[in-house]
C-alpha positions in Angstrom: 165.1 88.2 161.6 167.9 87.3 159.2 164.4 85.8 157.0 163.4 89.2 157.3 166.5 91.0 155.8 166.4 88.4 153.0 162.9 89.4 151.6 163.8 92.8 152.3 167.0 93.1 150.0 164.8 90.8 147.4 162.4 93.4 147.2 164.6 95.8 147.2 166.2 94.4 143.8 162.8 93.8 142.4 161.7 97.7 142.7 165.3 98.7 141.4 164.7 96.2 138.4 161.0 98.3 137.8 162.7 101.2 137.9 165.1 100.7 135.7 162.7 99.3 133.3 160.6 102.0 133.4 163.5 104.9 132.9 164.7 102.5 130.0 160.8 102.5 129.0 160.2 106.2 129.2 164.2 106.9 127.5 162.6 104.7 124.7 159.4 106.8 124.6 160.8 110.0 123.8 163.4 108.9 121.3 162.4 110.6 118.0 160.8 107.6 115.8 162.8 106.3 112.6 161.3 107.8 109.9 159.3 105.7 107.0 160.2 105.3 103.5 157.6 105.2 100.8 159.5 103.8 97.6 158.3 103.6 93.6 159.9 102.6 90.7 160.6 105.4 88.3 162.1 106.0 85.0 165.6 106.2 85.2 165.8 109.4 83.0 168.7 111.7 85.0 166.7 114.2 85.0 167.2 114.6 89.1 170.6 115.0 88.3 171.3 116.5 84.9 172.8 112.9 83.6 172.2 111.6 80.8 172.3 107.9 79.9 175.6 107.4 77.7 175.0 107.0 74.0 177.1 106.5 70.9 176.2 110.3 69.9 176.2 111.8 73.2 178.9 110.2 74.9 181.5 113.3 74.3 178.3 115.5 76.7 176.5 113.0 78.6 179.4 112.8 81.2 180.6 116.8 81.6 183.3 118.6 80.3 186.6 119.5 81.4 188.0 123.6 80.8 191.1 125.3 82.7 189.4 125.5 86.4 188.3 121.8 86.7 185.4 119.4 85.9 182.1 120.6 85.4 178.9 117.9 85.5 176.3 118.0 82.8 173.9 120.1 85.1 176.4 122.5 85.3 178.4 121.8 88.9 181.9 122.5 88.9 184.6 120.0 90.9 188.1 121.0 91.1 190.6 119.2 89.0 192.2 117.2 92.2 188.6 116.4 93.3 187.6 112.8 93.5 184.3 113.4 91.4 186.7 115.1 88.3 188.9 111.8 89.0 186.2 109.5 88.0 184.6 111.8 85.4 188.0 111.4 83.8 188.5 108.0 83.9 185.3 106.8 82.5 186.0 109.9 79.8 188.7 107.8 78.5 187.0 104.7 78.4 184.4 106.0 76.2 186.5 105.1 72.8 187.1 101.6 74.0 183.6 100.8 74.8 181.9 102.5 72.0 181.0 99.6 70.3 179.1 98.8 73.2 176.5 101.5 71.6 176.4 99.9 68.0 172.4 99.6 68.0 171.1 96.1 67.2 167.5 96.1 66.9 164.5 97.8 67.8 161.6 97.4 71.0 158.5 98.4 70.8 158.1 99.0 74.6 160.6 98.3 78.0 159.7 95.1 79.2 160.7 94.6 82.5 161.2 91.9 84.9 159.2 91.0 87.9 159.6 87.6 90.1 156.1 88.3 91.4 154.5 87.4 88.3 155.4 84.5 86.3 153.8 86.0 82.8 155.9 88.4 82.1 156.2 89.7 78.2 160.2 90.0 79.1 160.6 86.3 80.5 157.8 85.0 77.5 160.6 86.5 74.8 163.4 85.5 76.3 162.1 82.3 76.5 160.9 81.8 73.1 163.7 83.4 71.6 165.9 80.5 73.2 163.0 77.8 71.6 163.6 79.0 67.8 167.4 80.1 68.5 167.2 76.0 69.9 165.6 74.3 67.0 169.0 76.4 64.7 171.4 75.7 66.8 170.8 72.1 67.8 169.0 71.2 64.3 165.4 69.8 65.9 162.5 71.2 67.2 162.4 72.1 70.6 159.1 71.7 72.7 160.1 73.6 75.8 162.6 76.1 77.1 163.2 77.0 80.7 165.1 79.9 82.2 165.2 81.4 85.4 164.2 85.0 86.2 167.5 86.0 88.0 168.8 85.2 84.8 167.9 88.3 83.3 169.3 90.9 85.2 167.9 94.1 83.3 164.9 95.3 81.5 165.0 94.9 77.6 164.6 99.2 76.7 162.2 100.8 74.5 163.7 101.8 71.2 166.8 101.4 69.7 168.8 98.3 71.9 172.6 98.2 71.1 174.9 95.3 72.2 175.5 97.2 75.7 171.6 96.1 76.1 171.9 92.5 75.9 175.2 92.0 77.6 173.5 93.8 80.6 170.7 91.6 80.4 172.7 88.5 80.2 176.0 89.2 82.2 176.6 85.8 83.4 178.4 82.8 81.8 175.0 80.7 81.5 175.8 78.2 78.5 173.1 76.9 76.5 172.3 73.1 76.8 170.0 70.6 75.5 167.8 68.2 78.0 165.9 65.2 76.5 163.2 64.9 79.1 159.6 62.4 79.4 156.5 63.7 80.0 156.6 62.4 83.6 159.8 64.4 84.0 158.6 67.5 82.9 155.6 66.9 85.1 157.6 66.5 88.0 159.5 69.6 87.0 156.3 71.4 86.8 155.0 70.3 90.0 158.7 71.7 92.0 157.9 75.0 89.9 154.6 75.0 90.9 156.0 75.0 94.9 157.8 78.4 94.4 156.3 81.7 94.4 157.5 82.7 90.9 157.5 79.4 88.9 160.2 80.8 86.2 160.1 81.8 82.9 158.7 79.0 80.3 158.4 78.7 76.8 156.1 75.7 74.9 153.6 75.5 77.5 150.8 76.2 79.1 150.8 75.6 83.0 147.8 76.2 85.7 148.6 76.3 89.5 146.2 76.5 92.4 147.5 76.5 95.5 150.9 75.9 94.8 150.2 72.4 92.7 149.7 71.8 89.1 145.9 71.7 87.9 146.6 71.5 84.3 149.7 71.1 81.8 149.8 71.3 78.0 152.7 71.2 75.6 151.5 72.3 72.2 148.2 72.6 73.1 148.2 69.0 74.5 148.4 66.9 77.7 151.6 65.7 78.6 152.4 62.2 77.3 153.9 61.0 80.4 156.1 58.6 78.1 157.2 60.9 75.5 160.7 62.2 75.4 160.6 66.3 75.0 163.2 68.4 74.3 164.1 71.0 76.4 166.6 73.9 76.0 168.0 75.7 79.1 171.1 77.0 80.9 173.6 75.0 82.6 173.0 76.9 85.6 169.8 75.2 86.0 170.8 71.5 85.7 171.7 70.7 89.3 170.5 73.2 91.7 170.7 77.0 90.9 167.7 78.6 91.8 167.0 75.3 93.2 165.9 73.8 89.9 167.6 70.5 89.3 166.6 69.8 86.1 169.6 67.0 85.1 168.2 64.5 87.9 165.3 64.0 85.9 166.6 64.5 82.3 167.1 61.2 80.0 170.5 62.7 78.4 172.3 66.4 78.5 173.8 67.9 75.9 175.9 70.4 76.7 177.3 73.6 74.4 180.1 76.5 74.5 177.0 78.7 73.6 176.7 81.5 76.1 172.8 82.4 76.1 174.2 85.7 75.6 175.1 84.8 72.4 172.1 83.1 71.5 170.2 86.6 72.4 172.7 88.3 70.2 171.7 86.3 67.7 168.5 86.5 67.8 167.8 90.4 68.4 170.1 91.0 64.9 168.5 88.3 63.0 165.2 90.5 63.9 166.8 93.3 63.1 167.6 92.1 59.4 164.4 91.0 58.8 162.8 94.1 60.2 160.7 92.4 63.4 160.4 94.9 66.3 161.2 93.1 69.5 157.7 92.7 71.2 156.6 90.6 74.5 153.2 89.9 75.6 151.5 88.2 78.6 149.5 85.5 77.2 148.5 83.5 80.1 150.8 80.4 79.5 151.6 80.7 83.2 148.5 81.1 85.8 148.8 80.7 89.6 146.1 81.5 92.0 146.7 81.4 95.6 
């Protein structure tokens, strides 16, 4: 008997679980669904909005005006004086005469290049690379045969059209300093082969690289096989000498020589010495990096 009782109250907890499951199952069921998003990169334009990018001749507009009753947006919404939206309007109103140097246009691009970690061809990373090659061989009086930078080091695309200084210091925000690697060929091939493992490979400058599956099929510097005992010289950011992006250059460099020369600086450089000699900033894909699944 008491045997009994005890399968009784078991089975008794097991429906009670099944019911409870299926009232949790059927409160589930008619729950309205999340909705799904569908997202695509557009043109960033303001013309949702009524704002205007800032510029050096349309800074005193771009960000609304101010009249007796308040703020008013450039698309024509008034805020009340007190309103938080008129509070910020104002402040960056008053910054506009300290930062319009920031608008001083610098050179010229012939398209936006943009930056994508999918691909690791990309006309943005390809001139920012071989800017820092020819800004290199200047700055630390040789030739260099590589340069090496990561994509998270460019943080925003390079525009179409005029680019002023407020262009480049986006694009290079961060206190990355400039450095020369002396490297063998059987350093850089190892350096290839741990690019080779990620999914974007980085930005490169002085070589041509194919990757199948993840591993190096073929390397050339200059047109020409590595020389496994030749000492190359490489210019690259600090940032990737021991372990940023997980790129540890230093371990396999011969020597290091490290500068005060923000990369920043050398883009600077390089975009006005274009400008003065009339080059339009351009950036193509030109298959120095190829991975195939």
């Amino acid at each position: 008997m008491e045997a009994e009782k005890k399968n009784q109250g078991v089975w008794y907890i097991a429906w009670a679980l099944i019911f409870v499951g299926a009232l949790v199952a059927a409160n589930q069921a008619m729950q309205p669904k999340a909705p799904s998003f569908d997202y695509k990169l557009v043109k960033m334009d303001g013309h949702r909005t009524g704002v205007q990018s800032v510029t050096l001749e349309n800074a005193s507009t771009a960000l609304g005006t101010f009249d007796d009753e308040g703020y008013v947006t450039p698309s024509g919404v008034r805020y009340a004086e007190d309103s938080p939206m008129a509070g910020v309007a104002s402040i960056l109103m008053e910054a506009q005469p300290k930062l319009a140097f920031l608008k001083t246009v610098i050179g010229h691009s012939a398209s936006m290049l943009t930056n994508d970690r999918d691909n690791p061809d990309l006309p943005l990373g390809n001139l920012v690379t071989d800017a820092m090659r020819s800004q290199g061989s200047k700055l630390f009086k040789m030739p260099m045969d590589l340069a090496l930078l990561n994509f998270g080091g460019i943080r925003t695309p390079l525009p179409q059209g005029a680019v002023t200084l407020e262009d480049i210091n986006s694009m290079f925000p961060f206190k990355n300093y400039i450095c020369l690697v002396k490297i063998k060929g059987e350093g850089v091939q190892k350096l290839f082969e741990q690019l080779a493992g990620t999914k974007a490979f980085q930005a490169i400058s002085g070589a041509k690289v194919k990757v199948k599956d993840h591993k190096v099929e073929e390397a050339l510097i200059d047109g020409k096989p590595i020389d496994p005992n030749k000492v190359y010289n490489l210019i690259t950011i600090d940032f990737l000498l021991d372990g940023g992006d997980n790129i540890r250059v230093g371990s396999l460099a011969q020597s290091v020589k490290l500068t005060h020369t923000l990369i920043l600086d050398v883009m600077l450089d390089y975009v006005r010495s274009c400008e003065a000699a009339g080059i339009v900033l351009d950036g193509k894909s030109d298959g120095r990096v190829v991975m195939e699944d």
